[in-house]
PDB file of N, CA, C and O in Angstrom:
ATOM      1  N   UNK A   1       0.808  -1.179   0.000  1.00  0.00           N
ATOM      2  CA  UNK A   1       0.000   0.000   0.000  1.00  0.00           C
ATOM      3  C   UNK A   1       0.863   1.258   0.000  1.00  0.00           C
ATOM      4  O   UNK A   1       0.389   2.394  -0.026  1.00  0.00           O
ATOM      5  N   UNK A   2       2.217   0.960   0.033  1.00  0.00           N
ATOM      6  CA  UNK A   2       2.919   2.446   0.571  1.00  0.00           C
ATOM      7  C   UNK A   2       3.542   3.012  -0.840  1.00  0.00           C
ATOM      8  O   UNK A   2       4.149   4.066  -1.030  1.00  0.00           O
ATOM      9  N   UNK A   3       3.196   1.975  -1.765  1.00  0.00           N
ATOM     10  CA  UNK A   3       3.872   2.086  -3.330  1.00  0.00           C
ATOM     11  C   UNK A   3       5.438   2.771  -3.114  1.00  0.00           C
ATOM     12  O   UNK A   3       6.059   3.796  -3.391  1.00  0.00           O
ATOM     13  N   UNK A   4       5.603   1.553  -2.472  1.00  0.00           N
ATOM     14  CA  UNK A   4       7.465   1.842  -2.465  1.00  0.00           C
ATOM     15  C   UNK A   4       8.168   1.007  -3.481  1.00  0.00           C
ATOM     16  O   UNK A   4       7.926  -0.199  -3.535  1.00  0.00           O
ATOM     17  N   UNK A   5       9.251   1.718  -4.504  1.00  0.00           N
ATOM     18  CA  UNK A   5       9.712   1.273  -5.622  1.00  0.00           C
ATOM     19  C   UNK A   5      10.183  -0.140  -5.246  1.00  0.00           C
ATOM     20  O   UNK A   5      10.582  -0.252  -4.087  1.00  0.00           O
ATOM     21  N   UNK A   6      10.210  -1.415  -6.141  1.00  0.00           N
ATOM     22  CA  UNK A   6      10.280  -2.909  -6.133  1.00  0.00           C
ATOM     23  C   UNK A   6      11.981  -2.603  -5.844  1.00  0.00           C
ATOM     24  O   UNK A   6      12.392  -3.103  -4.797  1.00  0.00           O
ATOM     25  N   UNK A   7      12.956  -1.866  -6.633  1.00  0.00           N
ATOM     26  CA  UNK A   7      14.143  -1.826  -6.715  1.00  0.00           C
ATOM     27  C   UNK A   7      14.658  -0.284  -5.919  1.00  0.00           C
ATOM     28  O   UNK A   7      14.667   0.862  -6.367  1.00  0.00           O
ATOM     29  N   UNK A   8      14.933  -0.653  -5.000  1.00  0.00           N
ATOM     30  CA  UNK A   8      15.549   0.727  -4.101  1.00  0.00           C
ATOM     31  C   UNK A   8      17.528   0.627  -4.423  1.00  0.00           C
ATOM     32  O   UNK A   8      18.225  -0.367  -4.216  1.00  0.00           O
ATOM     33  N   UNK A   9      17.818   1.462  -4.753  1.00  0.00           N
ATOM     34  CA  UNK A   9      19.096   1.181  -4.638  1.00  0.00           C
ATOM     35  C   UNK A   9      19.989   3.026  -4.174  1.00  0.00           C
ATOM     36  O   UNK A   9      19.801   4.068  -4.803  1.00  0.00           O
ATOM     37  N   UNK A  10      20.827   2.865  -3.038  1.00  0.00           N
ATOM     38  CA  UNK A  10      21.825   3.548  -2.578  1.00  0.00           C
ATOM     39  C   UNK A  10      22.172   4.552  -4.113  1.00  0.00           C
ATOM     40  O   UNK A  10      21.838   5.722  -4.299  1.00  0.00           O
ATOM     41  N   UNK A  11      22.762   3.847  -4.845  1.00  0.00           N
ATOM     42  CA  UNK A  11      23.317   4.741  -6.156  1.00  0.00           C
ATOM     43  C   UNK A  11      22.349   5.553  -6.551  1.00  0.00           C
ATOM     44  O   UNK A  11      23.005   6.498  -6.988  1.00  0.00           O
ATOM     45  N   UNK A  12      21.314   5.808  -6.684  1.00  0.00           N
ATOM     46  CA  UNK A  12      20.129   6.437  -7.125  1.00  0.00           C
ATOM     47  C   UNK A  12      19.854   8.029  -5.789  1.00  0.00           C
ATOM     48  O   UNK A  12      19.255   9.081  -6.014  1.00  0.00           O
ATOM     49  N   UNK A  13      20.334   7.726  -4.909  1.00  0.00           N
ATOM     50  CA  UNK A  13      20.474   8.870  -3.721  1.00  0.00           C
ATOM     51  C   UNK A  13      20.443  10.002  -4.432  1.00  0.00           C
ATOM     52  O   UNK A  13      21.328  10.346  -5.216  1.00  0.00           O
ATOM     53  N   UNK A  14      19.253  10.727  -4.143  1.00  0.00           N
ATOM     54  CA  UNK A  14      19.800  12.466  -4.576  1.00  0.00           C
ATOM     55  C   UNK A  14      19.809  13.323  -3.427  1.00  0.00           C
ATOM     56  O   UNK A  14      18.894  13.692  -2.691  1.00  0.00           O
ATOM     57  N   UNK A  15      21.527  13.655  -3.436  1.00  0.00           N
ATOM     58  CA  UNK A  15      22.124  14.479  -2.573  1.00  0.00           C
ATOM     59  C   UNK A  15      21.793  16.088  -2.712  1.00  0.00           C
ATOM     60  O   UNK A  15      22.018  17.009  -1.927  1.00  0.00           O
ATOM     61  N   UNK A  16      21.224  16.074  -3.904  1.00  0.00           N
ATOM     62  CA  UNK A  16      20.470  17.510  -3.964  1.00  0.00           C
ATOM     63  C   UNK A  16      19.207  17.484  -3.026  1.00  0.00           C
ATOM     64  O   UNK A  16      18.729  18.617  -3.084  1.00  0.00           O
ATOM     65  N   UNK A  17      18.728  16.982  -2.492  1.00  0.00           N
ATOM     66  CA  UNK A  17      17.033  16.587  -2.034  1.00  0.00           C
ATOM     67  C   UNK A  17      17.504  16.756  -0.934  1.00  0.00           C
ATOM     68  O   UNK A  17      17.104  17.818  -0.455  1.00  0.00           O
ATOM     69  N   UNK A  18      18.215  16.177  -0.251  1.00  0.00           N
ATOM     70  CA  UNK A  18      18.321  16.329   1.044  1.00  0.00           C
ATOM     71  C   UNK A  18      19.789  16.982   1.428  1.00  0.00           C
ATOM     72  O   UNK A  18      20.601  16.955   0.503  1.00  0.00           O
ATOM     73  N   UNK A  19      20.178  17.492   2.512  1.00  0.00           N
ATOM     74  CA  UNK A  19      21.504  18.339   2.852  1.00  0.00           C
ATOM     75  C   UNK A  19      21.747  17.390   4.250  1.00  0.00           C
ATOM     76  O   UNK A  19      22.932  17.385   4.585  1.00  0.00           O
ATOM     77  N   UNK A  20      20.980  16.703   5.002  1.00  0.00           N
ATOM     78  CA  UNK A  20      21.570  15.753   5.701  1.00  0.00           C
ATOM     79  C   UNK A  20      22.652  14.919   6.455  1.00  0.00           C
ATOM     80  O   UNK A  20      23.166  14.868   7.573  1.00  0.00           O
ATOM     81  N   UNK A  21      22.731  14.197   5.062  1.00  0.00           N
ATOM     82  CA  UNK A  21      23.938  13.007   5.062  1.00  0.00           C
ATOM     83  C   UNK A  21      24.995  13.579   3.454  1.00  0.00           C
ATOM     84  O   UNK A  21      24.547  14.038   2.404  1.00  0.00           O
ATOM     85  N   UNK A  22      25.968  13.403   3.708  1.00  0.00           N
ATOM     86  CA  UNK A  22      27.015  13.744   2.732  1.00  0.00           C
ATOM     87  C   UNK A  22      27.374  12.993   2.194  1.00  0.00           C
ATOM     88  O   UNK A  22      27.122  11.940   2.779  1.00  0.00           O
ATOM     89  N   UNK A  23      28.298  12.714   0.590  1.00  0.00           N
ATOM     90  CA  UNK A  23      28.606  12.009  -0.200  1.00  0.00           C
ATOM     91  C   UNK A  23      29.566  11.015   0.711  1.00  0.00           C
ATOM     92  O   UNK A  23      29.667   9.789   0.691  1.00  0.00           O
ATOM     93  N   UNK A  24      30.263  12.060   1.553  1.00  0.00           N
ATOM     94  CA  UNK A  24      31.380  10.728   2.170  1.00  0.00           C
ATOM     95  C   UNK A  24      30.423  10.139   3.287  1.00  0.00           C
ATOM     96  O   UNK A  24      30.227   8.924   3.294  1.00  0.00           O
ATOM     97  N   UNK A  25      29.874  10.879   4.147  1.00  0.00           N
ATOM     98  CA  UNK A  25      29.146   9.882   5.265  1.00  0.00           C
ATOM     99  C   UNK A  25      28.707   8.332   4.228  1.00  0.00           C
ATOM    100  O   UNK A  25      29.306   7.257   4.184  1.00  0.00           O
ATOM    101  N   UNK A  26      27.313   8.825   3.414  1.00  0.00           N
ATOM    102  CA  UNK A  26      27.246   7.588   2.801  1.00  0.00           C
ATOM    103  C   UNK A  26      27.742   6.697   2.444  1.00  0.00           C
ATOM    104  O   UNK A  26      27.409   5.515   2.519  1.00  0.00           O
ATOM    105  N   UNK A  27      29.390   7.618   1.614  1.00  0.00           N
ATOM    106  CA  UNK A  27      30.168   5.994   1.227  1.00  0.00           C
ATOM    107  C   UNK A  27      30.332   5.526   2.504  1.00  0.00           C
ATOM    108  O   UNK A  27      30.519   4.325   2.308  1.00  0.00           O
ATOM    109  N   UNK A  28      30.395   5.755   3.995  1.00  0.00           N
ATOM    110  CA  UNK A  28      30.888   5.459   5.029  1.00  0.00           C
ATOM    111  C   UNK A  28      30.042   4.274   5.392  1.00  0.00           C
ATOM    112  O   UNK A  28      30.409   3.187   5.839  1.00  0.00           O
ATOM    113  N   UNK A  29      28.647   4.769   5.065  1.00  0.00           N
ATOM    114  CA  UNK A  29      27.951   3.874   5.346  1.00  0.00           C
ATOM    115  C   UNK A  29      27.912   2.507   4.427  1.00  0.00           C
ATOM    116  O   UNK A  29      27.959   1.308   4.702  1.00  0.00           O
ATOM    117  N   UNK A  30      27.836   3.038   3.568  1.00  0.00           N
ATOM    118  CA  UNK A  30      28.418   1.772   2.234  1.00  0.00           C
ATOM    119  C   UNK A  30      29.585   0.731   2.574  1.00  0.00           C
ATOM    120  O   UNK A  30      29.745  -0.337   1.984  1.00  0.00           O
ATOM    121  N   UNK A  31      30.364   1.211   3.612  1.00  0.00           N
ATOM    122  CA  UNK A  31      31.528   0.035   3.904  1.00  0.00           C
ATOM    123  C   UNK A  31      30.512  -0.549   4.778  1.00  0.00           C
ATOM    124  O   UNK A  31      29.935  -1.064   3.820  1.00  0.00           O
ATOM    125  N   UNK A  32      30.023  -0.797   5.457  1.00  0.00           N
ATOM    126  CA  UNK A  32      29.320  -1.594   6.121  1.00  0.00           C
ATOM    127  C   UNK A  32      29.852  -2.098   7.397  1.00  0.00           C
ATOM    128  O   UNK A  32      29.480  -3.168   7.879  1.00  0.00           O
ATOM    129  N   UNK A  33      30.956  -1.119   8.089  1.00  0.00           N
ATOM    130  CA  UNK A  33      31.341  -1.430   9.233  1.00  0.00           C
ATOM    131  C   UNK A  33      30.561  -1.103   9.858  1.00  0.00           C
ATOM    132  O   UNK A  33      31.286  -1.192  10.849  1.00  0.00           O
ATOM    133  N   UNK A  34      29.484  -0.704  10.338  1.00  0.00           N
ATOM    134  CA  UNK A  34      28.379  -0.518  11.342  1.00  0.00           C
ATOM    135  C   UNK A  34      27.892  -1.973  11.719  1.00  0.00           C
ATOM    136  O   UNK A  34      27.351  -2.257  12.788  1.00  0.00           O
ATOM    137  N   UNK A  35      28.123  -2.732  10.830  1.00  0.00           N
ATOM    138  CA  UNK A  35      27.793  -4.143  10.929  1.00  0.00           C
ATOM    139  C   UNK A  35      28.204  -5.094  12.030  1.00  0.00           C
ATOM    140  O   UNK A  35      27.637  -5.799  12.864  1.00  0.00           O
ATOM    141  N   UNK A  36      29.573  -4.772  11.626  1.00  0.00           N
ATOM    142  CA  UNK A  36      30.687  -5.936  12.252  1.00  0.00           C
ATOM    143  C   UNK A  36      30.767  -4.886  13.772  1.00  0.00           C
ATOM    144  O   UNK A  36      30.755  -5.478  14.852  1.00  0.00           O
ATOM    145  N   UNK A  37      30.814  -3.969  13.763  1.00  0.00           N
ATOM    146  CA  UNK A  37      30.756  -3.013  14.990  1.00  0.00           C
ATOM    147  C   UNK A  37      29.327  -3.683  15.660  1.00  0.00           C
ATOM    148  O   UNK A  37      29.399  -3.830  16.880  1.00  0.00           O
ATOM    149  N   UNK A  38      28.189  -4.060  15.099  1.00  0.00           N
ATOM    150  CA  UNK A  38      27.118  -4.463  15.791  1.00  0.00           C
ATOM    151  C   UNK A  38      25.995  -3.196  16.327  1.00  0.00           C
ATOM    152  O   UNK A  38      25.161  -3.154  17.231  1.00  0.00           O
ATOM    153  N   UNK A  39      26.401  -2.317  15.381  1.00  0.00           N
ATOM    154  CA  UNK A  39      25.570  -0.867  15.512  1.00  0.00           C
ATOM    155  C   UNK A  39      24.384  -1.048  14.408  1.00  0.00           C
ATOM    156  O   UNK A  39      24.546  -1.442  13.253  1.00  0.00           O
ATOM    157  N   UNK A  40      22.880  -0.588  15.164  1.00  0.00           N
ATOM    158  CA  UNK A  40      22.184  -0.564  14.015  1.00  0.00           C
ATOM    159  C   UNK A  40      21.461   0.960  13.544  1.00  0.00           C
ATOM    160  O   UNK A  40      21.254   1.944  14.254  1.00  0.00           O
ATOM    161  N   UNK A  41      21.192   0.776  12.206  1.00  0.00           N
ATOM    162  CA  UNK A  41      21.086   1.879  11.594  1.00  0.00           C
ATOM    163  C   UNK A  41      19.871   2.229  10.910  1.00  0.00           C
ATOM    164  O   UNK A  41      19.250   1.480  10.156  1.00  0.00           O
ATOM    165  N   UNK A  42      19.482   3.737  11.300  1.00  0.00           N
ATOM    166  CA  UNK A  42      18.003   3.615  10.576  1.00  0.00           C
ATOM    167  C   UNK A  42      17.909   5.351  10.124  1.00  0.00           C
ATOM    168  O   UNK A  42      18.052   6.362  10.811  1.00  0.00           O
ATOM    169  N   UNK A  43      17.620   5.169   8.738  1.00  0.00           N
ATOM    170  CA  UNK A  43      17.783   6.249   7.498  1.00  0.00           C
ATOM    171  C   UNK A  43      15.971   6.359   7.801  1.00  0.00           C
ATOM    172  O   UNK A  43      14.965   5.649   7.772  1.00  0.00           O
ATOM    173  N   UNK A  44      16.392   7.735   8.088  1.00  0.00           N
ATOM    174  CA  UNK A  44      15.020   8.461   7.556  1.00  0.00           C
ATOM    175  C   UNK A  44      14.500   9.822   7.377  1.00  0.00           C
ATOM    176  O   UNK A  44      15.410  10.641   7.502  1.00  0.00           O
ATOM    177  N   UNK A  45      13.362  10.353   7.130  1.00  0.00           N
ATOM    178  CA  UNK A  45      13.226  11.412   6.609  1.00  0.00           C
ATOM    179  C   UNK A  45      11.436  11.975   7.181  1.00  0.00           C
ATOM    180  O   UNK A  45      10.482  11.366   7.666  1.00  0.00           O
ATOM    181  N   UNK A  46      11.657  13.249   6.846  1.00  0.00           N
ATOM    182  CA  UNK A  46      10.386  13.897   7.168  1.00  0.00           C
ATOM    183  C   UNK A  46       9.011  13.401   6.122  1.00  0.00           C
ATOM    184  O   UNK A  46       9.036  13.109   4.927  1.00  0.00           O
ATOM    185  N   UNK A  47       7.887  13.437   7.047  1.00  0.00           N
ATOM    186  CA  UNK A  47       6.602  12.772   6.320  1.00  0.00           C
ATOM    187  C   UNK A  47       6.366  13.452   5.070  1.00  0.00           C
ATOM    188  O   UNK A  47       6.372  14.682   5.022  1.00  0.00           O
ATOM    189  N   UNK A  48       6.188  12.829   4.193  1.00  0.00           N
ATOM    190  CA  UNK A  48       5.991  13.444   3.035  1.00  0.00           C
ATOM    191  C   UNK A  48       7.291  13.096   1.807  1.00  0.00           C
ATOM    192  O   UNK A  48       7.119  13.434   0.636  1.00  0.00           O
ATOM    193  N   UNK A  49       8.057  12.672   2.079  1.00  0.00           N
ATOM    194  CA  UNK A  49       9.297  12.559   1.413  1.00  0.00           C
ATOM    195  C   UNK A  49       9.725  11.222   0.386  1.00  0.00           C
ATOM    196  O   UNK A  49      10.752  10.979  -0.248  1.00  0.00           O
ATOM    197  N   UNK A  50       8.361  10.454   0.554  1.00  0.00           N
ATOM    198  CA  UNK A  50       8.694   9.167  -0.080  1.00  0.00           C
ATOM    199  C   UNK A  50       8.455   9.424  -1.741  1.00  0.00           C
ATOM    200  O   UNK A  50       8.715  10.435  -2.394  1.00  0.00           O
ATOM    201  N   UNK A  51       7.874   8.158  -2.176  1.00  0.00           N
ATOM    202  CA  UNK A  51       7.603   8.090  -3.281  1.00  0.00           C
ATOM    203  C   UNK A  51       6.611   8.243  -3.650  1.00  0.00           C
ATOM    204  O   UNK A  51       5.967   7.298  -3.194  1.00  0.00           O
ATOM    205  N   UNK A  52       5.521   9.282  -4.634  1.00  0.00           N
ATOM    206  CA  UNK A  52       4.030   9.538  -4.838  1.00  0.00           C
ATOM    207  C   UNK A  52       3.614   8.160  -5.575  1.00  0.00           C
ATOM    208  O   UNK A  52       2.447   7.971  -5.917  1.00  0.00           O
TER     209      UNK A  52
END
């Protein structure tokens, strides 16, 4: 019901849309040491911001 795209992918990020998170934070997040650290992580955004 939330018509969220079948294929979400990281590369598709527009860093124009949001001022947030930065090109390097992300790649940061892209290594995926938050993992092995055992930290969990949750991306999000103000209501209204998804996909129409």
């Amino acid at each position: 019901m939330a018509l969220l795209p079948r294929i979400h992918d990281l590369n598709e990020y527009d860093f124009k849309f949001s001022s947030s998170i930065g090109i390097r934070q992300m790649k940061q997040l892209r290594e995926l040491l938050w993992v092995d650290q055992l930290y969990n992580l949750v991306l999000m955004g103000p209501s209204g911001t998804g996909n129409e």
